[in-house]
C-alpha positions as CSV (number, residue, x, y, z in Angstrom):
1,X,88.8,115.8,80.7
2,X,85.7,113.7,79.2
3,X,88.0,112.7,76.1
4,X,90.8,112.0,78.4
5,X,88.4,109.5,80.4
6,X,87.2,108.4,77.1
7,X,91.1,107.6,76.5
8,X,91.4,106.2,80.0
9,X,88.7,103.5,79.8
10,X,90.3,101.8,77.0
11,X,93.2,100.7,78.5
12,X,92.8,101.9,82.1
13,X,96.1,102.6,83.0
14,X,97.6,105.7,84.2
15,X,101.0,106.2,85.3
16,X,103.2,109.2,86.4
17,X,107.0,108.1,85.8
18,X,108.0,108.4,82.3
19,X,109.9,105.6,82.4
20,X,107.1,103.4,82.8
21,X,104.9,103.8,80.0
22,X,102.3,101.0,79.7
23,X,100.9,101.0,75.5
24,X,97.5,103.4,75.9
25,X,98.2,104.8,79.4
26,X,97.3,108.6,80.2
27,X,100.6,110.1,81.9
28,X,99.5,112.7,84.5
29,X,102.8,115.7,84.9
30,X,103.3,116.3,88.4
31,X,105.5,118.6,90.0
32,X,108.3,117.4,92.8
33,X,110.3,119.4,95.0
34,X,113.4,118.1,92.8
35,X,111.6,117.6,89.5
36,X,108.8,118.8,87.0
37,X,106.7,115.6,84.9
38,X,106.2,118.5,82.6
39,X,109.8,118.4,81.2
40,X,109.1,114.6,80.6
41,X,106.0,114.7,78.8
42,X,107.2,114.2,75.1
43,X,108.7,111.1,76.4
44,X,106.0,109.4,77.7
45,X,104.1,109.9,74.5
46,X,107.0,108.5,72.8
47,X,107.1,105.3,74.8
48,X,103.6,104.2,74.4
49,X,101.4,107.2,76.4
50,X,98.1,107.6,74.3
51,X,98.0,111.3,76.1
52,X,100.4,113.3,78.6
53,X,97.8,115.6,81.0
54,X,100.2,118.5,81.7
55,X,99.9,122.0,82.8
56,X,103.2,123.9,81.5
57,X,101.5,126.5,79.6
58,X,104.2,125.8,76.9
59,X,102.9,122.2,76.4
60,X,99.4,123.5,75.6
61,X,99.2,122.9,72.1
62,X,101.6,120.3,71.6
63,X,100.1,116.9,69.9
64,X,99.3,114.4,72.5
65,X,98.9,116.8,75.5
66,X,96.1,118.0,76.8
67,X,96.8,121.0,79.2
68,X,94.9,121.8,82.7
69,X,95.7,124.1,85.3
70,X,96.9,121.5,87.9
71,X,98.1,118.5,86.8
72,X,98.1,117.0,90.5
73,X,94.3,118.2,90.9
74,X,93.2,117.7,87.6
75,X,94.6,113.5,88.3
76,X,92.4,113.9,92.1
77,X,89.5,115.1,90.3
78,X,89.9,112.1,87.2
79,X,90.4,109.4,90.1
80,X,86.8,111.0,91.6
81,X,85.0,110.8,88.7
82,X,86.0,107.5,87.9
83,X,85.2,105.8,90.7
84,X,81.3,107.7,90.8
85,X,81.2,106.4,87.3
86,X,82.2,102.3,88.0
87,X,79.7,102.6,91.4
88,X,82.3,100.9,93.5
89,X,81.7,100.2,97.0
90,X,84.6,102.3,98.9
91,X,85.9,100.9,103.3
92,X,88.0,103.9,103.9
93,X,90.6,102.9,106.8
94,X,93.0,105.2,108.7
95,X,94.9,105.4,111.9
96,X,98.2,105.9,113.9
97,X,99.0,102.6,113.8
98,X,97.8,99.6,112.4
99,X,96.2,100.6,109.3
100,X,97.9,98.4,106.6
101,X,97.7,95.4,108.5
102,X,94.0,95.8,108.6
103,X,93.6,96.7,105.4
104,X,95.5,93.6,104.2
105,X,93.1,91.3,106.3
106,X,90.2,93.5,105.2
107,X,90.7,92.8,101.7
108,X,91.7,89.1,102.1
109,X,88.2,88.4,104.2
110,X,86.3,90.7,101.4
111,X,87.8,88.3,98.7
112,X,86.2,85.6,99.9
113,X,82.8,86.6,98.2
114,X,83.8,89.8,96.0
115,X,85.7,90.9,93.5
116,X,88.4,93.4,95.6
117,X,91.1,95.9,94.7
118,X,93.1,97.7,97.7
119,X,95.7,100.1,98.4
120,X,99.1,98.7,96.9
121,X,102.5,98.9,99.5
122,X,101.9,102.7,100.8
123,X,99.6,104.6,98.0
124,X,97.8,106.0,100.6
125,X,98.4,109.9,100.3
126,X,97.3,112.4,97.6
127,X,99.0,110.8,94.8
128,X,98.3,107.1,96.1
129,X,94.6,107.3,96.6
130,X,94.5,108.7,93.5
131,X,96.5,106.1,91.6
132,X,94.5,102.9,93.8
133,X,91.3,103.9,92.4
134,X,92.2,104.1,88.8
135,X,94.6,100.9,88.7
136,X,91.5,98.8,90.0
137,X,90.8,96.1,87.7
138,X,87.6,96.2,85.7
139,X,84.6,94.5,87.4
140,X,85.9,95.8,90.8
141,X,82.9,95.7,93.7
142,X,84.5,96.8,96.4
143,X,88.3,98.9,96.8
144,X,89.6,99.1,100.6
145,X,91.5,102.4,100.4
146,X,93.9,103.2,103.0
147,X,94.3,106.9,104.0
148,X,97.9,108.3,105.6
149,X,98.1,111.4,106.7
150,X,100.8,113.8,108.7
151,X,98.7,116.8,109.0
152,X,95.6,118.3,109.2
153,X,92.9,118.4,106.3
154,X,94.5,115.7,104.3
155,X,92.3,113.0,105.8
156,X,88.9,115.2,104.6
157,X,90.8,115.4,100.9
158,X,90.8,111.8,100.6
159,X,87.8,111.6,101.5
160,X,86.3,113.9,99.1
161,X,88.4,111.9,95.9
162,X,87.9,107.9,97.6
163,X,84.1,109.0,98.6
164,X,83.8,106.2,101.1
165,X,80.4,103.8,101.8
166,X,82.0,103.1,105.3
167,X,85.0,103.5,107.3
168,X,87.4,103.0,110.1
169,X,89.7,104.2,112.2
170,X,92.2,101.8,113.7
171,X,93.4,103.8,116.3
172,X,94.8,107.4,117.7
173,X,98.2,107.8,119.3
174,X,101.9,109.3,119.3
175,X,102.4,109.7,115.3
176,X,103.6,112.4,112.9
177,X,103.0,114.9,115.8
178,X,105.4,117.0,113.6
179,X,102.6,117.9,111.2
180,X,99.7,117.2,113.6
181,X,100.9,119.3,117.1
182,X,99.9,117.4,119.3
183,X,97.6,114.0,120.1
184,X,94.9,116.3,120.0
185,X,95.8,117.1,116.5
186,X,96.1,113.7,115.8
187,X,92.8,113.3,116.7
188,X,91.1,115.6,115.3
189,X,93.0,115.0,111.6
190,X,92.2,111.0,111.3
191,X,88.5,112.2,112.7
192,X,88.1,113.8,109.9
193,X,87.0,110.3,108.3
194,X,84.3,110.2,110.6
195,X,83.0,113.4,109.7
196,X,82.5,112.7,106.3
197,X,80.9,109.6,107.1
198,X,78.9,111.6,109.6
199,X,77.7,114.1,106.9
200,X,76.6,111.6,104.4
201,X,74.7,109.3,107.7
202,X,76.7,106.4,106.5
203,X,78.2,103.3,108.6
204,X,81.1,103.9,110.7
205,X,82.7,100.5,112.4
206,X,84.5,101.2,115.6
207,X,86.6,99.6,118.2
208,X,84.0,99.6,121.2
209,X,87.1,99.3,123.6
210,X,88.8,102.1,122.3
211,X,87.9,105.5,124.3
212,X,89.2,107.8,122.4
213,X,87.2,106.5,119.2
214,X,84.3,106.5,121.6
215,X,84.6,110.3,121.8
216,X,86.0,111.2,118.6
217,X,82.5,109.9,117.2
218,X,80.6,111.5,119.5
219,X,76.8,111.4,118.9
220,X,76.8,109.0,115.9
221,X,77.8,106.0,118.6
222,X,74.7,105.1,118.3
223,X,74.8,103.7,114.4
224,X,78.4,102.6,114.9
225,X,78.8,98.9,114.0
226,X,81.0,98.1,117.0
227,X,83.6,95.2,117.8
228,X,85.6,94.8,120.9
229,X,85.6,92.9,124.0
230,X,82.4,93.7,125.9
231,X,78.9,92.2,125.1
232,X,77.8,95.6,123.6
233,X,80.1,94.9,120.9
234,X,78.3,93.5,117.4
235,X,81.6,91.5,117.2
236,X,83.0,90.4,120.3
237,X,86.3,88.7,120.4
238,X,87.8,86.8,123.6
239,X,90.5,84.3,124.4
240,X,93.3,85.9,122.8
241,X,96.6,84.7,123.3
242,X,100.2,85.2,121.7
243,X,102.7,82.1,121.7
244,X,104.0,83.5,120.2
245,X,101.4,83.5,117.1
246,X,98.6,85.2,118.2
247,X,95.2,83.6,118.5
248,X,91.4,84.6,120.0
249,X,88.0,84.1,119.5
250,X,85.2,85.5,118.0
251,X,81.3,85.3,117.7
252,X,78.4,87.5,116.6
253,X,76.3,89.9,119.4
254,X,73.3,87.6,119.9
255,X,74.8,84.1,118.3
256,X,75.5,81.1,120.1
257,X,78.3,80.1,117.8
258,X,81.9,80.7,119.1
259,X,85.1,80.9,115.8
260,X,88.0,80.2,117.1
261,X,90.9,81.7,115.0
262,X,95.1,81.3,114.9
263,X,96.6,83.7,112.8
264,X,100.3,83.8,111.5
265,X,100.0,87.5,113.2
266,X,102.0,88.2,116.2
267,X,101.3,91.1,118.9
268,X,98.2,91.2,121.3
269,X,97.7,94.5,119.1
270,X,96.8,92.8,116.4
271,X,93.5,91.6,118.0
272,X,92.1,94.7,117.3
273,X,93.1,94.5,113.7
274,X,91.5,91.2,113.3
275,X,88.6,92.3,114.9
276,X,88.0,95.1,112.7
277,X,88.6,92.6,109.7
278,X,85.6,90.3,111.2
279,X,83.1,92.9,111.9
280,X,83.5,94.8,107.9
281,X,83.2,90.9,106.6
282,X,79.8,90.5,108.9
283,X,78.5,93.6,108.0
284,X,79.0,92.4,104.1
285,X,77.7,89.2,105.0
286,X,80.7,87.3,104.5
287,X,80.0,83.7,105.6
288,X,81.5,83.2,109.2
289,X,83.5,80.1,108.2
290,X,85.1,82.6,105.1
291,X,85.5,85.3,107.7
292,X,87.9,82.4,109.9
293,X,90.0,81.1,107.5
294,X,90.7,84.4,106.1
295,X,92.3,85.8,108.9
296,X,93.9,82.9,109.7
297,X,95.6,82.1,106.0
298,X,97.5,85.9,106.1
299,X,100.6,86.1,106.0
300,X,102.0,89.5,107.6
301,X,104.5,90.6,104.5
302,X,106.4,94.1,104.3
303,X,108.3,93.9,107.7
304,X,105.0,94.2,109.7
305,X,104.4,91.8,112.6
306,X,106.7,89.1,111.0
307,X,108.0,86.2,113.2
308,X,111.1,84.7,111.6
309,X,112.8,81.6,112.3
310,X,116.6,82.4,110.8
311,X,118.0,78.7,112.7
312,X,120.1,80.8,114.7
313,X,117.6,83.1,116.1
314,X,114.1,83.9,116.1
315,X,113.6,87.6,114.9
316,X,110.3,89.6,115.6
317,X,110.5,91.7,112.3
318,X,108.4,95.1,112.8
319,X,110.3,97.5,110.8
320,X,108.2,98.9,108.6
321,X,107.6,102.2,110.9
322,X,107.5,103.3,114.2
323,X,105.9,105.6,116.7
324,X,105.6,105.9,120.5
325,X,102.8,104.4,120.4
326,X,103.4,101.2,118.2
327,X,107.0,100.6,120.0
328,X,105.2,100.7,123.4
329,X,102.8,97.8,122.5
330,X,106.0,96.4,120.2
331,X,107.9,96.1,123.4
332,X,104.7,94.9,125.3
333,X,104.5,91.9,122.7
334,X,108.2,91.2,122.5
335,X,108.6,90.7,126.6
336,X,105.3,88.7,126.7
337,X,106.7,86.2,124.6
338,X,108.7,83.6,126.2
339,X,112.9,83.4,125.9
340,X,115.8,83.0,127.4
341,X,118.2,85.5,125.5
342,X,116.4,88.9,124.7
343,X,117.9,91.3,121.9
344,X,116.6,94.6,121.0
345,X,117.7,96.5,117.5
346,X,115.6,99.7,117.8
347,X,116.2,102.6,114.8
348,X,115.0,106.2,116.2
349,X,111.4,107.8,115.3
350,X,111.3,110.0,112.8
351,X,108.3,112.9,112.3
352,X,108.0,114.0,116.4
353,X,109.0,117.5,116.4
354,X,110.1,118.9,119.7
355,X,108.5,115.9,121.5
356,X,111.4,113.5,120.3
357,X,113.5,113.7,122.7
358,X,111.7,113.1,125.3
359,X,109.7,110.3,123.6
360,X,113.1,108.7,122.9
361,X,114.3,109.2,126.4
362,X,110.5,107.4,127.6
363,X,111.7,104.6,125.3
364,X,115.0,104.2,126.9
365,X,113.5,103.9,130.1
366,X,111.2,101.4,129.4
367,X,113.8,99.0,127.5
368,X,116.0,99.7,130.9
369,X,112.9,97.8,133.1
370,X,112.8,95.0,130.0
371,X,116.4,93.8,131.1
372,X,117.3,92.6,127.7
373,X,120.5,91.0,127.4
374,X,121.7,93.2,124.3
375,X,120.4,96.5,123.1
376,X,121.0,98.0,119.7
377,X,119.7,101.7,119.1
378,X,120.0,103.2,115.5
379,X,119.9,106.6,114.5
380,X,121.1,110.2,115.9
381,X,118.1,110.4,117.8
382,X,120.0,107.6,120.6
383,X,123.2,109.5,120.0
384,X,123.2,111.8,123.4
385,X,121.3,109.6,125.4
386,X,122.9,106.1,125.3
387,X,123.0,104.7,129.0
388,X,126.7,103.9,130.3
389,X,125.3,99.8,130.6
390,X,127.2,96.8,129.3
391,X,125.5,95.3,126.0
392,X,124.1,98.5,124.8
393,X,125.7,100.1,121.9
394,X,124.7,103.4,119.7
395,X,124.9,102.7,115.9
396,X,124.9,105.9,113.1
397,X,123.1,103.7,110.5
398,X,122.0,100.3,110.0
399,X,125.2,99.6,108.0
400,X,127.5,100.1,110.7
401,X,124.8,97.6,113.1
402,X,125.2,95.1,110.7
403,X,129.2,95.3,110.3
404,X,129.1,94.6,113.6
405,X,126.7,92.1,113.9
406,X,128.6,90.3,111.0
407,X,132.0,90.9,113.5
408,X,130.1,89.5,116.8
409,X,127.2,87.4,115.4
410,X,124.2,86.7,117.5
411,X,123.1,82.9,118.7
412,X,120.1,81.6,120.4
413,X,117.9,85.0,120.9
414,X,114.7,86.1,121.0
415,X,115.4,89.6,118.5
416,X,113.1,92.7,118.2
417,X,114.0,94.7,114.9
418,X,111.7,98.0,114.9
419,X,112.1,101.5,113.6
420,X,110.7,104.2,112.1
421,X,110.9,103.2,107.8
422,X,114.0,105.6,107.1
423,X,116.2,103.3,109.5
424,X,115.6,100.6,106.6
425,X,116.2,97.8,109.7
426,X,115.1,95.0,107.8
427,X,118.5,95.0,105.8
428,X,119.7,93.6,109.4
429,X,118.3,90.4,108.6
430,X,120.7,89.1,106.1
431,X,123.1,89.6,108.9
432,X,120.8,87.6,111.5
């Protein structure tokens, strides 16, 4: 694996599809449940790979490849040593919800006084983490990595290939509860960053409103580099408000000096992403005024916390995912903000096991007491419980909403578009 780094550092590119084949890249053959990279090895060398890591013991002496065991572990182990070898400085962030968002503000605050690489779109699994820290750009200080995870252990296995310098966790709630069992599970399987930060005594930032954090942390509270409301807090944010952009602000524990901050953000849960943002760019002494005009230059992208002004409507695109916990503070937001027509497109949860039924049933309930004037539920998971009440309407797909949306178009509305990422509810908008 030496000669392969050797091979590696020269172009530093890596890639796993065959059909993109960068001149000098190293092509890494992993196994899908509907394919093998193996069977596409030769290609990649033809279209510009320098080598093709494979582990088909029939490819073991064939020019170009260079066989391992385990392809997959063999790219985990590659994306370890490399990033030991540069000396990067690693913020590890996971979470239910959240977790992009502040990853994106993370990096933009970073940027302001180092050279940054992050987790592109969603690399944040097995494969991703993998693939973020070997696309890094040479002369990287620091990479935030973002960690996903829908079951136990996974969290620790990122871990051991990102090797962290500091982390946080966004938050704990109703998510892939599928994989995890229960909250409990949840808990314990994002925790699993704090342990490892734990083990190696490093610094741990943590929402000092957040309970559950409080306990997942346990004894090490007393290093945590905290943000939150209260005066404890190293960070303490105040005066937050959503009109429906949301704004607050914030000063150091012990400084006189008061930041006030408007993002392009909306959601009163985004303070706590912001927050987090502030207190990593204090703790790498980011200059405060930086820190400011960071947060308050992003621009939410990827259908996450997006207000958009169509001339007919104003549409409160969240569709990037959804879980019980991120459509109860969703539907928080969207009746805090003012309107006179309300209009709710919601696509079903996905990854809830034998609690989706009755999560979805919670939801209906709650967007009953909202009173909105029309209600659009996506997805068999609405199919059986649709309530007999004018202006609510079941949809199979998203395709079908927006035929009818097309038929009976919508004027003047305040519009909430969320759903869990296999609704694809952002393809509604060319209809809005």
């Amino acid at each position: 694996m030496e000669k392969v780094y050797q091979h590696y550092l020269k172009s530093r590119k890596v890639t796993i599809d065959s059909r993109n084949c960068p001149a000098g890249s190293i092509y890494f053959a992993l196994k899908g449940e509907r394919f093998n990279g193996n069977d596409f090895a030769r290609d990649a060398l033809a279209k510009g790979c320098e080598l093709a890591v494979v582990d088909e013991v029939a490819l073991k002496n064939e020019e170009g490849c260079v066989w391992v065991p385990d392809a997959l572990v063999a790219l985990q182990q590659f994306a370890a040593h490399h990033r030991q070898t540069t000396g990067v400085q690693v913020v590890g962030i996971t979470g239910s919800n959240g977790k992009t968002t502040t990853k994106e503000l993370l990096a933009q605050v970073l940027s302001k006084k180092y050279r940054i690489w992050f987790t592109q779109g969603n690399l944040n699994n097995h494969i991703g983490v993998p693939l973020t820290l070997l696309s890094m750009p040479e002369g990287t200080e620091l990479v935030v990595v973002e960690m996903g995870a829908n079951h136990l252990g996974e969290i620790a296995e990122l871990c051991e290939i990102s090797q962290p310098d500091c982390g946080l966790i966004t938050n704990v709630g109703k998510a892939h509860i599928e994989g995890f069992g229960s909250v409990e599970g949840v808990k314990t399987g994002k925790g699993e960053l704090y342990r490892y930060l734990n083990q190696h005594d490093l610094p741990v930032f943590v929402n000092w409103d957040n309970d559950h954090l409080k306990e997942m942390l346990g004894n090490a509270c007393e290093r945590a580099f905290k943000y939150g409301s209260g005066e404890a807090s190293d960070v303490n944010g105040d005066g937050a408000l959503v009109a429906p952009f949301l704004s607050f602000s914030w000063r150091r524990r012990g400084a006189g000096e008061t930041h006030a901050v408007k993002t392009q953000l909306t959601g009163m849960y985004n303070l706590e992403n912001a927050l987090a943002a502030v207190a990593v760019g204090v703790f790498y002494k980011v200059a405060d005024s930086d820190i400011s005009e960071a947060i308050s230059t992003y621009q939410p992208a990827n259908h996450r916390s997006q207000i958009i002004d169509t001339g007919n409507n104003k549409v409160i695109l969240d569709a990037y995912n959804a879980n019980p916990s991120s459509m109860a503070v969703a539907l928080d937001n969207f009746s805090a903000v003012e309107a006179t027509k309300r209009v709710v497109i919601l696509g079903g949860m996905k990854e809830l096991g034998v609690e989706s039924e009755e999560e979805h049933r919670t939801l209906i309930h709650r967007l009953l007491q909202l009173q909105v004037d029309l209600c659009f539920l996506i997805g068999p998971e609405f199919k059986q419980l649709l309530p007999q009440k004018q202006g609510w309407f079941w949809f199979e797909s998203c395709l079908s909403l927006i035929s009818h949306i097309k038929a009976h178009p919508i004027q003047q509305a305040l519009i909430l578009v969320k759903g869990s990422r296999a609704n694809q509810l952002e393809k509604v908008m060319e209809a809005l």
